[in-house]
Structure formats: structure tokens, C-alpha cells
N, C-alpha and C positions, 0 to 999 in steps of 0.2 A: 635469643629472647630471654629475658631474666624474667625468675620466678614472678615476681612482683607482677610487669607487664601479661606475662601471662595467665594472674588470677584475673586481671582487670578483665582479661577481654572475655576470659570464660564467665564473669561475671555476667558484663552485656551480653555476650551470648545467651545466657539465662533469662535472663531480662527481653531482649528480643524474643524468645521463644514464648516465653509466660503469657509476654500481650498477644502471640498470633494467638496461641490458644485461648485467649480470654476473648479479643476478635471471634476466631472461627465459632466459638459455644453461643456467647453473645447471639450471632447471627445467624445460628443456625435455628436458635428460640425464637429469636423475633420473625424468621422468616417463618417456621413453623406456625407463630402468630397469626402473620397476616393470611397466610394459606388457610389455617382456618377461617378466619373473618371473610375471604373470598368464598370458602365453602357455603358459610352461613348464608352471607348473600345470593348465591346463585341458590340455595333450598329456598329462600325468600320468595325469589323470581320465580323457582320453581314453581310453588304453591298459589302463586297470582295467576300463572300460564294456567294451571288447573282450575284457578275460579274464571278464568276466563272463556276457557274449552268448553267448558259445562255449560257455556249461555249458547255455545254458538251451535246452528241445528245444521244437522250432517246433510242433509237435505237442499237448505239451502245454498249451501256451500258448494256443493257440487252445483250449482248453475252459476256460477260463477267463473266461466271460461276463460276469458280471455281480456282486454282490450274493452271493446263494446260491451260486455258486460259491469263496468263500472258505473252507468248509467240507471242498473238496474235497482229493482224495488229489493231482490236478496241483499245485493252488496253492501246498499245503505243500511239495510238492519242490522245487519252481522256489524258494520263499521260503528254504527249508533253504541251499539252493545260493547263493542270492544272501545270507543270513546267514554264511554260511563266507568268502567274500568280504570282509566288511565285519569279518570279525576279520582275517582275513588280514593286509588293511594297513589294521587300525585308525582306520578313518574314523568321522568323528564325526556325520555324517547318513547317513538313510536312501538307499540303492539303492531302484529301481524300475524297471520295464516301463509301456511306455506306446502303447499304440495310436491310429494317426490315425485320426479321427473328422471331412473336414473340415478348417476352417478352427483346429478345436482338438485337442487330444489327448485320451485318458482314460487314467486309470490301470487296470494289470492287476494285474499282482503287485508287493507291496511289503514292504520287511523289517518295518514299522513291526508293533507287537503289535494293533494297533485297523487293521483290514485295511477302505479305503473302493475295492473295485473301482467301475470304471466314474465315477468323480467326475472333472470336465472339468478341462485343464489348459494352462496356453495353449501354443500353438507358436508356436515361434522359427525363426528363421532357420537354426542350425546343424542342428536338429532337421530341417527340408524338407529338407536337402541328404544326411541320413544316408536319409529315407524315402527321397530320390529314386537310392538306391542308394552315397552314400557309404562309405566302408571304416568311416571313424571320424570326429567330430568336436568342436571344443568352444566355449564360450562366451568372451566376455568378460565385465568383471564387470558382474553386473547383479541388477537390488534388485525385490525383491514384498512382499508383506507381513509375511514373514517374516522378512527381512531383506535382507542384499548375498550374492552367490555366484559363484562361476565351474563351471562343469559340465562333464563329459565325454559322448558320446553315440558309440553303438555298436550296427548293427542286429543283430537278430535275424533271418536268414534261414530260411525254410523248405525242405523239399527241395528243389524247383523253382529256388531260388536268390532267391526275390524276397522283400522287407523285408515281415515280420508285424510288427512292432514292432521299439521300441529299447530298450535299455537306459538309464540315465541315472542316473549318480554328480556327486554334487554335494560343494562345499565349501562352508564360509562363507567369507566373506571378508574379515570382520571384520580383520584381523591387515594385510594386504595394503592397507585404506583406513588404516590407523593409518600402514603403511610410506611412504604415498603422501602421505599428510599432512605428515609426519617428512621428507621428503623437500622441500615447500615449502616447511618450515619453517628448514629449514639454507638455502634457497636465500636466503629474505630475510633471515635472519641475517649470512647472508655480504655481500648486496646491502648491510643497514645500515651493518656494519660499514666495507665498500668505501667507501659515501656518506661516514660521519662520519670518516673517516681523509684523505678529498680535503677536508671541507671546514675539517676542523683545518691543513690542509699550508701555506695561508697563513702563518697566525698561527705553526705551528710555523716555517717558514721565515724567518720576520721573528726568533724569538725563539733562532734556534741559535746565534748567537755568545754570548748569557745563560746559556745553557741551559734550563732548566725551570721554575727561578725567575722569569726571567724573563717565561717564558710564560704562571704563573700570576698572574703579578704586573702581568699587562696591564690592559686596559681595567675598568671594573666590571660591566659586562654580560658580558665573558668571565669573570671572578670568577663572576658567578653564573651563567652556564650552566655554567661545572664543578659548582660544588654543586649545583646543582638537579638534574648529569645526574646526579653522583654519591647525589645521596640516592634521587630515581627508580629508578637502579640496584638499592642495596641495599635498597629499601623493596618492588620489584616480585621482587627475589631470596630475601630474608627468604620474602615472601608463597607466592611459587612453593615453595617448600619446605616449608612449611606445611601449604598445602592439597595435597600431593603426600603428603607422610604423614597427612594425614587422610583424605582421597580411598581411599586406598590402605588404612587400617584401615576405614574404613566399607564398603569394595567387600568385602574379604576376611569381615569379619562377616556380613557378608547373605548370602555365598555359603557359609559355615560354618552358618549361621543354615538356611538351604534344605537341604543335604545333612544337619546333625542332624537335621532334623522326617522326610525320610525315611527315614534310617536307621529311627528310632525308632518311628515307626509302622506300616516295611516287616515290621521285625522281629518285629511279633504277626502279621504273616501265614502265617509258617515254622510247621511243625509239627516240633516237636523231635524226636521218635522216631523219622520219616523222615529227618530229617538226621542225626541218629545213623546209621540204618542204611546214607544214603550214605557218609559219612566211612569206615565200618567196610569196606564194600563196594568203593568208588570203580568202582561202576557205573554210567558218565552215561546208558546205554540204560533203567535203571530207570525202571519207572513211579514211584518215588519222588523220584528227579533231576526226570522233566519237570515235576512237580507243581510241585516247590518249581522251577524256571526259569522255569515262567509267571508263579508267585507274582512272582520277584523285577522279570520285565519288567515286569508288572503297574505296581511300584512305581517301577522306572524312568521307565513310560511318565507315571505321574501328576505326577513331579515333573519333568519335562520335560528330564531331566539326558540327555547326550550319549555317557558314558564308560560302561563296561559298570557292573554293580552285580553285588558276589559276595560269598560266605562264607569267612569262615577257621576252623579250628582251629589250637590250636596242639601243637605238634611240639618241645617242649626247646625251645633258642633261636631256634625260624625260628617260622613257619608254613604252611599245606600249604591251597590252593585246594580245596571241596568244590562248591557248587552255585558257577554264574555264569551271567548273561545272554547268554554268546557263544554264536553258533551252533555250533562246534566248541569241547569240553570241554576241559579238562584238570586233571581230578581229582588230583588230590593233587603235582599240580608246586608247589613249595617257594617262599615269598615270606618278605622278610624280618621280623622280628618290631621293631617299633621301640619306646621306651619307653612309647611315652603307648598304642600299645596292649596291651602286658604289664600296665599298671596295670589297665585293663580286665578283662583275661583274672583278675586275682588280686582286686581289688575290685568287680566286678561294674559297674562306672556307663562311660557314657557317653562318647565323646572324640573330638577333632580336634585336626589338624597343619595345618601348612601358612602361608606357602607354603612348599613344600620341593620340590626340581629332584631328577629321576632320567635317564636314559634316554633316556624320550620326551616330557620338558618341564618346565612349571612345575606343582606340583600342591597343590590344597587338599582333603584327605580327613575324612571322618568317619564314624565305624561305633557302632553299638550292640549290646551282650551278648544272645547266645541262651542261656538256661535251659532246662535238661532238666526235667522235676517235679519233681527232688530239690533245684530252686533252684541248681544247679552251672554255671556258665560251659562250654558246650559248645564254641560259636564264637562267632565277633561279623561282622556282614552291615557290609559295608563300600561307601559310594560317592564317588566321587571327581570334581573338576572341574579341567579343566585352565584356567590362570588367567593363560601367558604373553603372549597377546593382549591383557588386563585392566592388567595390570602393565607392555607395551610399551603402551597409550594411555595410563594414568596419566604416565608419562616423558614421553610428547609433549606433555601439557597442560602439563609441568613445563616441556619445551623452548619452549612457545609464550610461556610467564610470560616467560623470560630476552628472548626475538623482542620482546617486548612493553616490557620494560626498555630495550633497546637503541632501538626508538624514540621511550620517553620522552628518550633523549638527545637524538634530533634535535630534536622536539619543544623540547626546552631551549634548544637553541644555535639555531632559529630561531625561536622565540617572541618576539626584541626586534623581527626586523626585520618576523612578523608583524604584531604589535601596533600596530608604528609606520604602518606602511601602511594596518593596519586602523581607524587614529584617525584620520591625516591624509586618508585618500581621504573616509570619509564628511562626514568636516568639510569641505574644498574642496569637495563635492557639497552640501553645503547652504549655504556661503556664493555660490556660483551658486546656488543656486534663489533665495535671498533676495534678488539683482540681478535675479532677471529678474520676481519677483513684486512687487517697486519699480518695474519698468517696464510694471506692468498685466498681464502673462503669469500667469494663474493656473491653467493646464493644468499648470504643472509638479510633479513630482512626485519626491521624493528617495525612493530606495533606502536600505527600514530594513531591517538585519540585528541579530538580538542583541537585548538589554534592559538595556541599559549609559547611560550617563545622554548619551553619543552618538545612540544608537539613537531617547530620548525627545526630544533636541530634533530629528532627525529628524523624527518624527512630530508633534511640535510645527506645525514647519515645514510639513509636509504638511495638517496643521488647518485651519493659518489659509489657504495656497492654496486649498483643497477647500471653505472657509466662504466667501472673498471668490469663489470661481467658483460657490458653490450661489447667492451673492448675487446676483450678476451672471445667471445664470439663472434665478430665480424673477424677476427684473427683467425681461429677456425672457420670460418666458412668461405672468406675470400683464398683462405688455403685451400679451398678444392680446385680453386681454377686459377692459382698461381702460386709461384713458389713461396712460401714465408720467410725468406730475404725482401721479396720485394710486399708482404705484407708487413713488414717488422719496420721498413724504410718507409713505410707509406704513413703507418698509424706513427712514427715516432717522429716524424718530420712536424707536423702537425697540419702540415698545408700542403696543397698540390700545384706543382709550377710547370707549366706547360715549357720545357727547356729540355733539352739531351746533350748529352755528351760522346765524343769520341772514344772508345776504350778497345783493346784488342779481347775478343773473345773468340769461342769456340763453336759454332752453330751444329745443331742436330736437326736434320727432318728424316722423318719415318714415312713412308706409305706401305698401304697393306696390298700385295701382289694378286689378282685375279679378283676384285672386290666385288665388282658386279655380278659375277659367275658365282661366288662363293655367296652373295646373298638376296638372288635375284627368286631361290624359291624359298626364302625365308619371309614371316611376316612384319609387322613393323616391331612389336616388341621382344621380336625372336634378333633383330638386327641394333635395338638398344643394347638387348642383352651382352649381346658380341663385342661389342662397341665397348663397352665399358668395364668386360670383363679383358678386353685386351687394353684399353688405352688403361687399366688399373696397374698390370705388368710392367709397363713401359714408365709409367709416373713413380713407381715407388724404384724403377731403378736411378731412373734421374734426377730424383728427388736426394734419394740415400747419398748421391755424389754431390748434391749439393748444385744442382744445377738448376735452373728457373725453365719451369713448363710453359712457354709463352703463348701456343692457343692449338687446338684442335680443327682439324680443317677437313673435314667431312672425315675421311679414314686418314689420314694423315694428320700428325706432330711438328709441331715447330718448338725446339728448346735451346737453349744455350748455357753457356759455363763461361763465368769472370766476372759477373754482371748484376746485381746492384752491389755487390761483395767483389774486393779485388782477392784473385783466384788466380795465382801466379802458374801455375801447375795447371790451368783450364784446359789444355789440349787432353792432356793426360787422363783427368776425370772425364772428358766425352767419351773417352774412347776405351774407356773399363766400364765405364756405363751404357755404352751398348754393347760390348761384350757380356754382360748382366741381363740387358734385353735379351740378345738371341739364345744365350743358356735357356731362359725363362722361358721364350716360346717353345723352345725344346719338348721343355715338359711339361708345358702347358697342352701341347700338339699333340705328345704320346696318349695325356688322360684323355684328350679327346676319339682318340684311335679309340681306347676301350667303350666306350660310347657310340663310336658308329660314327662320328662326326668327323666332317672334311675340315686339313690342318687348314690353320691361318701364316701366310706367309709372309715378311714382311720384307722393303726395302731399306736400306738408311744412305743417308750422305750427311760426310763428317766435312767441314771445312773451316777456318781459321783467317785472321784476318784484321784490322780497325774496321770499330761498326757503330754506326750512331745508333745510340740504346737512351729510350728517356719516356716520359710521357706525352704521345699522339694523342689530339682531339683538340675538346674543345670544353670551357668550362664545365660544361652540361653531362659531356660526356668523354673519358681518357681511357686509354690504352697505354701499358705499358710496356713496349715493344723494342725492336732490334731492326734498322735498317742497315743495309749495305751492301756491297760487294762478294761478303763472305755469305750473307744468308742466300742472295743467288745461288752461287756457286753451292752451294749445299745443297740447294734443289736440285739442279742440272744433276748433280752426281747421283740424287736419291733416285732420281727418275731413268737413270742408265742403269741403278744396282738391279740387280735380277730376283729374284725369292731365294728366301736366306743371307743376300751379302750385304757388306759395309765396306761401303765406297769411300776413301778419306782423300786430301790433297797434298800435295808433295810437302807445304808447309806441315802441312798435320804429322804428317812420316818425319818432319824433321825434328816435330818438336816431345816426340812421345818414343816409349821403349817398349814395344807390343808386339805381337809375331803379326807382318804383317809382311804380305809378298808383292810383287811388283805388278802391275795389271798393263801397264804402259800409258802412252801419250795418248788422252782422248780431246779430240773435238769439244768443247764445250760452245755452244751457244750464247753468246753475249760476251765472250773470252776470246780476243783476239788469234792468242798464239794457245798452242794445246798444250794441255793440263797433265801433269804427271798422275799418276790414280795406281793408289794401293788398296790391295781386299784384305780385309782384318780375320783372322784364325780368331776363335774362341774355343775352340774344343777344350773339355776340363773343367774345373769350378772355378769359379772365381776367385 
């Protein structure tokens, strides 16, 4: 790395650190921020739950049971009360009373129109501290399935002074996670901005005595991370803007969309002749007001809308409030007459506004015409939705479009030195793999990331290691159950040909003398043990001689010498290689004496001969094996040797120089004329 290169990066490495830090401060203020602003509001909520409490009488609240007790004359008063309330200062959810129950709460009285007493409710932490006699307290924001909220909580003392219940005013807090977001979002803005203005300050510093021309006029990779940050820019700003007015008409249609279907369908609920007679009247005590108030909660409650729902007539240029869903009236107080509901009022059909800001926010409105029987526009039932929490998150998606532009910049201006790291590291990683898989190492293994034509000789790369070490382990592993002549012939051939050949070799079978006796009170893994601590003796002596182990046959060996390897000398190595055998069990025998353990004895037969030797089976499944004459005769003799001898045939004695004495002419079975038979001496080392 040259000096130079390595100011640069210590450079943006500076530059990278300065913005997390100007991020992390950023947003540790502004999050501090809003956690206040949640404070304030929940002491808000607070303070309401407390004018709230204070109306409601301890007395009657406690008859307020269950279920059937919502029908009663206590529950409407407390609800009246706690509905005065909630016009008061125009909250947008329901109040309610809540009694502990336990580890949970239940509701008692609630403004809501579908009154659920007694339905469990969890308890929180602020809520224990008002039962356990707090003044007042409140929440931070927290989310159920309704949504996110911050709450106020306020007991309800009885005479005695002691907590029957709380009170509990809630917000949403939809608007407050929009501000908190808005709020991370300026921070990383600022953060990127800080980043890409340190890491342009080189290149700007090099190119002030040019000016800007100069700047641009630099390298070609700074040419193109200006355009690319530049089109990024306007191509993520275009879009942000976009989908910001369409976001924004598709939010406002759906909620115009909602508040027409109940206007429109609340309004066949009214009875025109009662609402005549209240307009005429403006008695909200009338049984003809409560009528049509339940009607309209009714349709409130159905369409799940938050803001009251009421009627107008009109009055000359205003209009005059006759029914509404607040708990406290106000008949005939004067509202303004705007156009699109004057066309109403004069053509009978339908309409909405909005958005349009008054007073107490952003608002989208729509009402539908009440007719008398004479077909006459009486008034029109109007509901409304406040939409500046809607229209403040549509903003922030638009601010996060821009956060998102700005780091397609960086993104631009380090994509060269990306790329280039991201080419040169995997390539050096795979030209060491490919030295050390030259030098026999085939555990190694290159790091693929990506699908780039890096990536495939990567995994190229990784093939051919993972193919030369499966090879190398099927090498070892088919070595335990055959000789590695015939694994070396198998894997280099490349293919398996169901074919044999004639060749002269040397046959060995062993059995082990008294086998059933020697492991009839032994258990089964006491008889692997045996097993394999003897056929280990036997394999690494015919192994060492180069002979091929051809299969295991309950306690007996089948092996041979000459064979996939021409082995001119074959007789010669069977017959030093189990001379090696019986050494071996020698002192295999003695350890066991000190142990207490009965020897293992064994037989052999040596015999010599042409044997067809090739691959048995069948596509599916091969064996590669030794038929003939000789391998007979090799049993016959193993099965006459006695414990301890090695039986060879008069071929064998001709072709080998070994101390080996005369035994005479035996009978063999399946052998016409009888068999000359020599016993092989090993005494001494090998």
C-alpha cells in the first residue's frame, strides 16, 4: 500500500466515523426529543384521567357489575359524565374505568356505544402504581392490537379514600411514531450528507486552484460517480415525488371512500319528521334527539370513525348543528356553509371535501342529504376524519425517498473501490487455493459470494478440491475392505467393466480354529471386538506383502497375491505373509495369556494356480473377486490345517524357498488324484 493510498482511506475512514458520530448525537437529541413530547402528552392524558375521576362517584361505580349491569341508571351517569369529558377536549378514543382483578384489570364503564363491562384487560406498570394509591399517572408509548398509544391513568377513590378503580384516557400515537421516525430520518440525512462532503474534501482540495471544472474534470471514475450520484439523485427524487402524490390521492380516496358509505347509509337511518321536529325545537333533552343520537353512534360505531358524526341544516349562508354524537349538545350553534355542501343542500346528491385545515387540524369530510316525504333537502348527516397524521407519514416516506437518494450517492462514489476489492480479494483467494491444491492440500476451500463469473470459477475451484479429496477418501475408505491395487485400478480406470481375466496367482484362506467354543460366552460386542482385533493382524500382514484382502467370511479370510498387479514372486509373498500371520498371533496370544484370555487359533491354506480374477455382479452392484481351482483347493487345505498350521500345495513348495516339511499325499475333495501338502515352519522374525 503506498503512502498516498493510505492517507486516502485513513481519510474516509475519518469521514465515515465523523458521520456515525454526527448520526449517533443527532439522534440521540431528537429521540430524547420526542420522549419528551411523549412525556408531556401522557401528563396531559394524565391530568384529563384526573378531571375525569373526580366526576365519577365511588358509589356508583361499584354497582356496576357485570354484563347486565350496563342497562343501568349508575352506568349511564358515570358514561354521560365520562362522554362530556371526551367532547370537552375532543379526544379521539374512548375513556374508560377499570377495576383490578389480580394480575389483570376489567373494564367497568366505557363511552364506547357497544358497552363490553367486565372484559379483562392487561395491567401495566403505571396502572399498579395508581391502584397502589398514586395521585395520577401515565404511560409510554406502547402498541396492542389496536395499535401504538400513550395513556393517562387517574384513581377513582371511594369514601374511605382507598382506589375502587381508575380512570384511563388514551391517545393514539400514530403521529408521535411518524415524528420519531422523521426524526431518524433528518439524522441520517445529515449523517450522509456530513460522510459524502468529508469524502469529496480531498478531491475538492486538490482541485481549488481549477476550480470546479477542474474537479469535474478529474479522474474517470470520479466523472462517473458524479453522474451516477447525479442521476441516482434525480431518478430516487422524481420517484419520491410520485409515489408521494399518489400515496397521498389513494390514502385520501379510501378515506373519502369510507366516510361516503356511512354518511350514505347512516342517513336512511334518521327519521325525517323527528329531525324536523328537533331543528324546529332545538330540544337535545327530547326523546326525539336521543333517538336519532343513538341512530347516529350507531353509525359511527359501525364505521369505526373517531370524530363525532352530526347533522346540519341550513340557515341562509351558514349552517346550524341539529342532532350530533357528543355527549353534551349544542343545537343550533352555527357552522360554516362551504360550496360543495350548498350544492347539496340545492341538488340533493351527495359530496366531499378535503383535505382542508381549520382550527383543530387537517380534515377530510363527507355528508349525505336528508329528505322530508315531500323529497325536500332538510339537512345532510355529515362525518369527518382527521388526516394530519396520514399526510405527516406520507411526507416522511417522501423524506426517507430523498435519505435514500443521498445514499445512492455514496453508494456511487464507493462502488469503484468496492468492486475493485470485491474482484481482486476473491481472485488472490482463489489463486492460493489453486497453489495449495497443486501441492496435494485438498481440504481447501475458497469463499463464494455473489453469481458473477468470479463467484463460478470460485466454485469451480472448490469442485475440483472437493472431487480430488472425495477421491482421495473413497481411496481411503474403500481401502478398508480391499486392497489399494484394486482401489488405485478402480478409481484410475475411470469405469467399471463387468469382464475377468485369467492370471496365475496365489490364494490365502484363514479360519479361526474352535470359533464357536472360543465365542459362544462372549457377547456381541465382545465378538466384534475379536473380530477385528484379529482380522487387523492378518490384513496389515497381507497388506504389507502387497497382496489384496478379497472378503471376510464370518471368522475366515479369503486373499490373494498377483492380482490386479502382475506379482511374478506371488507364491513367495503368500507364503512370508502368513509366516508374518502366525508370528503375529504368537504375540498377539501371549498379551492375551496376561489378561486371562483364551488364545485365538487359527488355520490357513496356501494354494497356486490360473484363476479367473475380475469384476462379479451386476451394474448395480460388483465385486471384485478370484474364481477357480486354486481358490478351492485353498479351502480344502485351510479346512484340514489344524490350530496353528499352514497348509500350502506341492505347486506352492515348488515355487517358493521357505522351511517347509513334507506332510504327504491328502485326499482333497473335488481333486481327483491326491494332493502333495507341505506345513510351513515360521519360528523366528521375519
Amino acid at each position: 500500500m503506498s503512502p498516498a493510498s493510505g492517507q486516502a482511506r485513513r481519510t474516509l475512514l475519518w469521514c465515515v466515523v465523523g458521520a456515525l458520530a454526527l448520526s449517533v448525537a443527532g439522534g440521540l437529541a431528537l429521540h430524547a426529543r420526542v420522549r419528551a413530547t411523549i412525556d408531556a402528552h401522557g401528563a396531559a392524558l394524565a391530568a384529563i384521567a384526573a378531571e375525569a375521576a373526580a366526576g365519577v362517584d365511588a358509589a356508583l361505580h361499584a354497582r356496576v357489575r357485570g354484563p347486565a349491569d350496563a342497562e343501568g341508571a349508575a352506568f349511564e351517569t358515570i358514561r354521560h359524565h365520562l362522554r362530556t369529558v371526551v367532547d370537552r377536549h375532543r379526544l379521539r378514543s374512548p375513556v374508560y374505568t377499570l377495576r383490578r382483578d389480580g394480575d389483570v384489570t376489567r373494564f367497568v364503564v366505557m363511552t364506547n356505544a357497544t358497552p363490553f363491562v367486565g372484559e379483562p384487560y392487561s395491567l401495566r406498570r403505571p396502572m399498579v402504581a395508581v391502584f397502589e394509591g398514586a395521585a395520577r399517572a401515565h404511560s409510554g408509548l406502547y402498541g396492542d392490537d389496536h395499535g401504538r398509544w400513550v395513556s393517562g391513568y387517574a384513581p377513582v377513590r371511594g369514601a374511605d379514600g382507598r382506589v375502587e378503580a381508575l380512570v384511563s384516557v388514551d391517545r393514539p400515537a400514530d403521529d408521535l411514531l411518524v415524528e420519531r421516525r422523521r426524526a431518524w430520518l433528518w439524522t441520517a440525512l445529515l449523517g450522509l450528507l456530513g460522510a459524502l462532503l468529508g469524502a469529496a474534501a480531498p478531491a475538492a482540495r486538490r482541485a481549488w486552484g481549477g476550480g470546479v471544472g477542474r474537479l469535474l474534470a478529474g479522474s474517470l471514475a470520479l466523472r462517473i460517480g458524479w453522474a451516477g450520484s447525479a442521476a441516482v439523485v434525480l431518478a430516487v427524487g422524481v420517484a419520491g415525488v410520485l409515489n408521494y402524490r399518489s400515496d397521498r390521492a389513494a390514502a385520501v380516496q379510501r378515506i373519502e371512500d369510507r366516510l361516503a358509505t356511512a354518511v350514505r347509509v347512516g342517513v336512511h337511518q334518521l327519521d325525517p319528521a323527528a329531525h324536523r321536529r328537533v331543528a324546529a325545537t332545538g330540544a337535545a333533552g327530547s326523546e326525539d334527539f336521543r333517538r336519532l343520537r343513538d341512530a347516529l353512534r350507531a353509525v359511527k360505531e359501525a364505521a369505526g370513525l373517531d370524530s363525532p358524526v352530526y347533522t346540519l341544516r341550513r340557515d341562509g349562508s351558514m349552517t346550524r348543528f341539529v342532532v350530533m354524537t357528543n355527549e353534551t349538545p349544542f343545537v343550533g350553534d352555527p357552522y360554516e356553509l362551504r360550496p360543495g355542501m350548498a350544492a347539496t343542500f340545492e341538488r340533493g346528491q351527495p359530496g366531499a371535501e378535503g383535505p382542508y385545515d381549520d382550527a383543530h387540524g387537517t380534515w377530510i369530510s363527507a355528508w349525505a342529504p336528508l329528505f322530508d316525504a315531500d323529497g325536500a333537502v332538510i339537512a345532510v348527516l355529515q362525518a369527518d376524519a382527521e388526516v394530519g397524521g396520514l399526510i405527516a407519514a406520507l411526507r416522511t416516506e417522501a423524506l426517507q425517498q430523498v435519505v435514500f437518494g443521498l445514499a445512492g450517492i455514496a453508494v456511487a462514489f464507493l462502488l469503484a473501490f468496492v468492486l475493485a476489492r470485491g474482484v481482486a480479494r476473491p481472485i488472490a483467494a482463489i489463486a492460493e487455493a489453486a497453489d495449495r491444491v497443486g501441492t496435494g492440500d485438498f481440504s481447501v476451500r475458497v469463499e463464494v459470494r455473489g453469481d458473477d463469473e468470479v463467484a463460478a470459477l470460485g466454485r469451480a475451484i472448490n469442485d475440483m478440491a472437493r472431487g480430488l479429496d472425495e477421491r482421495e477418501r473413497l481411496r481411503g475408505m474403500f481401502g478398508r475392505y480391499m486392497a489399494s491395487q484394486v482401489v488405485e485400478t478402480l478409481l484410475d480406470a475411470g469405469e467399471v467393466r463387468l469382464s475377468g481375466e485369467l492370471r496365475p496367482l496365489t490364494v490365502v484362506i484363514s479360519d479361526i480354529r474352535g470359533y464357536t467354543a472360543l465365542t459362544e460366552a462372549l457377547g456381541a460386542e465382545d465378538v466384534v471386538a475379536l473380530l477385528n482385533d484379529y482380522f487387523a493382524i492378518l490384513v496389515e500382514a497381507v497388506v504389507r506383502r502387497e497382496g489384496v484382502v478379497d472378503k471376510f467370511m464370518g471368522d475366515a479370510m479369503l486373499c490373494w497375491f498377483g492380482a490386479p498387479m502382475d506379482q511374478p514372486d506371488h507364491a513367495q509373498r503368500a507364503v512370508d505373509a502368513c509366516a508374518d500371520i502366525m508370528r503375529a498371533l504368537d504375540a498377539w496370544n501371549a498379551e492375551r495369556a496376561t489378561r486371562g484370555l483364551a488364545p485365538v487359533h487359527t488355520g490357513i491354506g496356501v494354494a497356486t494356480g490360473d484363476v479367473v480374477v475380475g469384476n462379479i455382479g451386476s451394474a448395480q452392484r460388483l465385486e471384485y473377486t478370484a474364481i477357480g481351482d486354486a481358490v478351492n483347493l485353498a479351502s480344502r487345505l485351510c479346512s484340514k490345517a489344524d490350530a496353528g498350521q499352514v497348509l500350502v500345495s506341492g505347486a506352492v513348495r515348488a515355487a517358493v524357498e521357505a522351511p517347509l516339511e513334507p506332510v504327504g499325499a491328502m485326499q482333497v475333495k473335488g481333486v481327483a488324484e491326491p494332493v502333495e501338502v507341505h506345513r510351513l515352519r515360521w519360528a523366528g522374525p521375519s
